[in-house]
KEFIPA-240422 format. One line per 5 residues: number of its first residue (from 1); their letters; for each residue x, y negated, z of N, C-alpha, C, O, CB. Coordinates in steps of 0.001 Angstrom, whole numbers, plus 500000, padded with zeros to 6 digits. Glycine has a CB too. Example, Ala and Ser with C-alpha at 12.3 -4.5 7.8 and 13.67 -1.06 7.14 Angstrom:
2
1	AS	513190/505690/507800/512300/504500/507800/513200/503300/507800/514236/503319/508465/511308/504473/509046 | 512850/502250/507080/513670/501060/507140/512900/499970/507870/513409/498862/508039/514084/500598/505725
end
This chain:
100
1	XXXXX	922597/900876/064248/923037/901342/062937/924151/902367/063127/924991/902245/064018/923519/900152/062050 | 924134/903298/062332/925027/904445/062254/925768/904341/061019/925168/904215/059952/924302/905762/062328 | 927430/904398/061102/927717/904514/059737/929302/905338/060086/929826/905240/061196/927703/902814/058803 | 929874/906074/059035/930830/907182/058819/932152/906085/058563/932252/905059/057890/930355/908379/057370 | 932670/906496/059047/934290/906064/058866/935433/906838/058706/935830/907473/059683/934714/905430/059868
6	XXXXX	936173/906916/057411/937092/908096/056660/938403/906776/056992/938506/905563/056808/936556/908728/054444 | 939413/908111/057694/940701/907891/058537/941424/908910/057572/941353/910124/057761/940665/908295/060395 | 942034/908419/056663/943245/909252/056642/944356/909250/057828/944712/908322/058554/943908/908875/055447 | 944801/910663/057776/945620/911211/058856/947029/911905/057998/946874/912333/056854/944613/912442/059815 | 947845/911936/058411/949069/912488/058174/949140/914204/059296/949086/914272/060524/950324/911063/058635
11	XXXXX	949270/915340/058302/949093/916242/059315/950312/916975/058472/950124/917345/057313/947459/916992/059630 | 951630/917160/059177/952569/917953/058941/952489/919883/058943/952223/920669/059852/953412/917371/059899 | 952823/920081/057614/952994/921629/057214/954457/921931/057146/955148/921192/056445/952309/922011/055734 | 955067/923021/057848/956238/923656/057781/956093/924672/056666/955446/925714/056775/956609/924235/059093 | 956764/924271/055562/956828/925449/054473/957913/926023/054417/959019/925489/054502/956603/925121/053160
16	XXXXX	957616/927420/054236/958619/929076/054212/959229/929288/052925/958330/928794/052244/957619/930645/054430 | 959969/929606/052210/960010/930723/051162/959781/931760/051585/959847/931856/052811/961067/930926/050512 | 959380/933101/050718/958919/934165/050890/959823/934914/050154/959675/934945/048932/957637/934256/050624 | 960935/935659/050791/962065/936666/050195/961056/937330/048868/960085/938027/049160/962704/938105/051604 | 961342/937084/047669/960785/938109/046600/959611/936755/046122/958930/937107/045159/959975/940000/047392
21	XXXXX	959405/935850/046441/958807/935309/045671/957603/934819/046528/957064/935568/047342/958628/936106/044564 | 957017/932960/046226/955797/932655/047275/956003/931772/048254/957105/931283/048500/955358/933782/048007 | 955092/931553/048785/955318/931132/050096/954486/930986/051173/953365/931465/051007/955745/930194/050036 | 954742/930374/052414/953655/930740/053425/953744/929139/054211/954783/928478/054204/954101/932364/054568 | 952574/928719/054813/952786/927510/055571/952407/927551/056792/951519/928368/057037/952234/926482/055080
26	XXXXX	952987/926630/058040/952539/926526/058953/951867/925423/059505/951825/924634/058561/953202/926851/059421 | 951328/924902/060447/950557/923492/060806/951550/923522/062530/950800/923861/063445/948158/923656/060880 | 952692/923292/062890/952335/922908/063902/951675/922600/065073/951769/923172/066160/952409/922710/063760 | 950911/921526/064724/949867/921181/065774/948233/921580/065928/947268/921107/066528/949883/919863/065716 | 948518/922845/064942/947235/923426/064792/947636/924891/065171/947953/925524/064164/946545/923211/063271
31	XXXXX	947719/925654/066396/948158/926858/066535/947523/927908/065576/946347/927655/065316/947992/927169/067848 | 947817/928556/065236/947361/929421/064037/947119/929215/062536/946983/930090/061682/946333/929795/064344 | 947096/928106/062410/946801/927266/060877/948213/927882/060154/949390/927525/060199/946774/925071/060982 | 947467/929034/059435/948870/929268/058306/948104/929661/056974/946912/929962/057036/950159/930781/058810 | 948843/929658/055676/948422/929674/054621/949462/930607/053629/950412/931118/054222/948186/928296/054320
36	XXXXX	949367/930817/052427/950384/931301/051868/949630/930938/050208/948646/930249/049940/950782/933002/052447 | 950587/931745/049278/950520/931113/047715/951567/932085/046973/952485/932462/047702/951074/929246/047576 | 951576/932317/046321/952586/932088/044537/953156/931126/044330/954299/931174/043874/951878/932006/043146 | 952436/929776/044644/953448/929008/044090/952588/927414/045092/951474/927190/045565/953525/929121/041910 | 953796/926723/045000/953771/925504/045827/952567/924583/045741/952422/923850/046719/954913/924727/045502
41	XXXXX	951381/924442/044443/950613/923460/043992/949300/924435/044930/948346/924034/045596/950605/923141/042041 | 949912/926208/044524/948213/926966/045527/948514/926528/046829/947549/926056/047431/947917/929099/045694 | 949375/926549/047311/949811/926726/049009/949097/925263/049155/947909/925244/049474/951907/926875/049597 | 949792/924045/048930/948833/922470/048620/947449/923070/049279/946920/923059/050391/948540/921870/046482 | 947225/923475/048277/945179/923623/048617/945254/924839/049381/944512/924689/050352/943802/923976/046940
46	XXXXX	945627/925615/049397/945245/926684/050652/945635/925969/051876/944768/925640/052685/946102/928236/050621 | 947180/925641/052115/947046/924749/053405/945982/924059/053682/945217/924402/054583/947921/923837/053490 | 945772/922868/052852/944239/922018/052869/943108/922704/053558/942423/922301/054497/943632/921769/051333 | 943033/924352/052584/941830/924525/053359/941936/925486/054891/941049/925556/055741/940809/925224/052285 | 942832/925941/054915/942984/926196/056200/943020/925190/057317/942642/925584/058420/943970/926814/056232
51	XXXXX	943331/924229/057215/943546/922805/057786/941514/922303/058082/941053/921935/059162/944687/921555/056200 | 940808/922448/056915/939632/922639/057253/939258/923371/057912/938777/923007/058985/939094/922731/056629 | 939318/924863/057530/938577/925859/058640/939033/925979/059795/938480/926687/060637/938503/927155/058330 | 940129/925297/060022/941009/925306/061537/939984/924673/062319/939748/924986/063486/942626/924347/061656 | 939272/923632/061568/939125/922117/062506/937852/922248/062764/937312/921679/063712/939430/920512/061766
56	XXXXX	937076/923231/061710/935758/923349/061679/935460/924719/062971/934274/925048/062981/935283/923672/059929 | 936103/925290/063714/935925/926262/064420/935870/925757/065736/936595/924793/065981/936806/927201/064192 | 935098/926252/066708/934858/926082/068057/936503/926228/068705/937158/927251/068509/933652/927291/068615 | 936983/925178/069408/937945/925053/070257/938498/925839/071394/939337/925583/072257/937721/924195/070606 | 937596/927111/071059/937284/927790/072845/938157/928712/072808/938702/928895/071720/935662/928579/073367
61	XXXXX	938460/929360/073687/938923/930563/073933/938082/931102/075001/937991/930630/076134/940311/930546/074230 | 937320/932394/074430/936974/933322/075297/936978/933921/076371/937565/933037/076996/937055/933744/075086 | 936820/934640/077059/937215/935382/077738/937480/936578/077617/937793/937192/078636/936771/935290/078350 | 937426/937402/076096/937947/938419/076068/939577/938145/075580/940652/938555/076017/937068/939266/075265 | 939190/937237/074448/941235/936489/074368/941740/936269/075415/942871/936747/075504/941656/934910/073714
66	XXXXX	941115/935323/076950/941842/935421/078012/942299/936709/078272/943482/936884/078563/941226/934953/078993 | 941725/937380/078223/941563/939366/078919/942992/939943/077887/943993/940510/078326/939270/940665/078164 | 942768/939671/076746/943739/940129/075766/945138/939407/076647/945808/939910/077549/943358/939483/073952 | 945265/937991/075965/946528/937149/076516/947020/937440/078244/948217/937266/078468/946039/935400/076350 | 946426/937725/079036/946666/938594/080480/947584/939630/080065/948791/939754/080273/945224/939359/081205
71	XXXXX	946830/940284/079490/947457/941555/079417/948938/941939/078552/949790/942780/078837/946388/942321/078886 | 948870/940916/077320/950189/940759/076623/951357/940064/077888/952532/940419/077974/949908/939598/075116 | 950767/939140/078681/951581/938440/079845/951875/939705/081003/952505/939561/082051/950554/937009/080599 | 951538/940375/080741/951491/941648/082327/950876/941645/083203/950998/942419/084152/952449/941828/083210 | 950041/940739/083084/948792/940559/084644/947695/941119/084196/947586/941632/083082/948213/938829/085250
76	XXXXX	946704/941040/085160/945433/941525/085179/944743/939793/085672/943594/939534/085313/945243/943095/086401 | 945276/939091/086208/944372/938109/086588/944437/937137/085503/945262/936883/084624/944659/937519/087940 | 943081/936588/085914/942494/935348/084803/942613/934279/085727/942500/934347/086951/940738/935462/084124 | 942947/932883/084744/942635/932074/085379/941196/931539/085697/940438/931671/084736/943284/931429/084986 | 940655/930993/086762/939164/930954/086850/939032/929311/086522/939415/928407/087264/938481/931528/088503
81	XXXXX	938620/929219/085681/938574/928142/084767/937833/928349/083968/937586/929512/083649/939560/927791/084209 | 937107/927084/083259/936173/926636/082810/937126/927113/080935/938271/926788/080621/935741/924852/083559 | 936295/927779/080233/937404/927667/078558/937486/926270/078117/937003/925453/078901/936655/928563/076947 | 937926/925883/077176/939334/926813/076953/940258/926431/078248/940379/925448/078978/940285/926365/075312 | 940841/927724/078144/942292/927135/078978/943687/926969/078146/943710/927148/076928/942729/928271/080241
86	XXXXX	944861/926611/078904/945899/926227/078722/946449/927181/078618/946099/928125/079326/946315/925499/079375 | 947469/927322/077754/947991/928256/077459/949669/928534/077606/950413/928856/076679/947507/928303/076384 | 950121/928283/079272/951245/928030/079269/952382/929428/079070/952632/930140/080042/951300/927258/080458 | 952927/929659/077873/953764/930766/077632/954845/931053/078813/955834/930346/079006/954457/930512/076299 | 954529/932107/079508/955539/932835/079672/956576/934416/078963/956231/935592/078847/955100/932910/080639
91	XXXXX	957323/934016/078771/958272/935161/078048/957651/936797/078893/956775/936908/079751/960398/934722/078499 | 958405/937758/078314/957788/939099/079346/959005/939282/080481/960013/938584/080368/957557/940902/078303 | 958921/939929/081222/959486/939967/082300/960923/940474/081695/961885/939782/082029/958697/940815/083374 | 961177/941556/080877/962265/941962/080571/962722/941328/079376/963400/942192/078820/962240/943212/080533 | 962726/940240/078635/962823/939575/077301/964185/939110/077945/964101/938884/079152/961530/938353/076698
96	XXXXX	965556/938905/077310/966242/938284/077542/966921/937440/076320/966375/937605/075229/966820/938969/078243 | 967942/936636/076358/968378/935909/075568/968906/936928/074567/968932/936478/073422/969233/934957/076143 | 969228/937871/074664/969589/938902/073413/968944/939203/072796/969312/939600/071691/969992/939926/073487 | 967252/939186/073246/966304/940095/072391/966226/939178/071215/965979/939470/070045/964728/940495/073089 | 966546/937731/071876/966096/936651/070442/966790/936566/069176/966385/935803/068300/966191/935171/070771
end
């Protein structure tokens, strides 16, 4: 027998004001999951659905995003790995504590 089981989850949004009016949200633990609004009740459901289309998308990273992310890092080499890979940030070579 097969049967569906609904888990509510608690998934934390970092909300912005928007200088001039609005706002914008972030997901944390969802890299890229952001949303925005007019007003706090749209952002609600736009977060929501970004939070969907986040979850509903293939997990992968490419190999032309690898190719891209290389190149924002200053290398030319890829890691030879199976996608997705890890994505451990390094700063750029000349970034220092001032630029921040």
């Amino acid at each position: 027998m097969t049967t569906t089981l609904s888990v509510p989850i608690v998934i934390q949004a970092v909300i912005h004001a928007i200088e001039g009016g609005g706002y914008w949200a972030e997901v944390p633990r969802f890299p890229g999951c952001v949303a925005q609004a007019e007003s706090y009740d749209s952002l609600q459901a736009n977060i929501l659905q970004a939070i969907d289309d986040w979850l509903a998308e293939v997990p992968e990273k490419t190999e032309v995003e690898a190719r891209r992310l290389a190149e924002i890092q200053g290398t030319s080499r890829l890691a030879d790995e199976i996608y997705p890979q890890a994505y451990p940030y390094q700063p750029p070579a000349n970034w220092s504590e001032e630029d921040e």
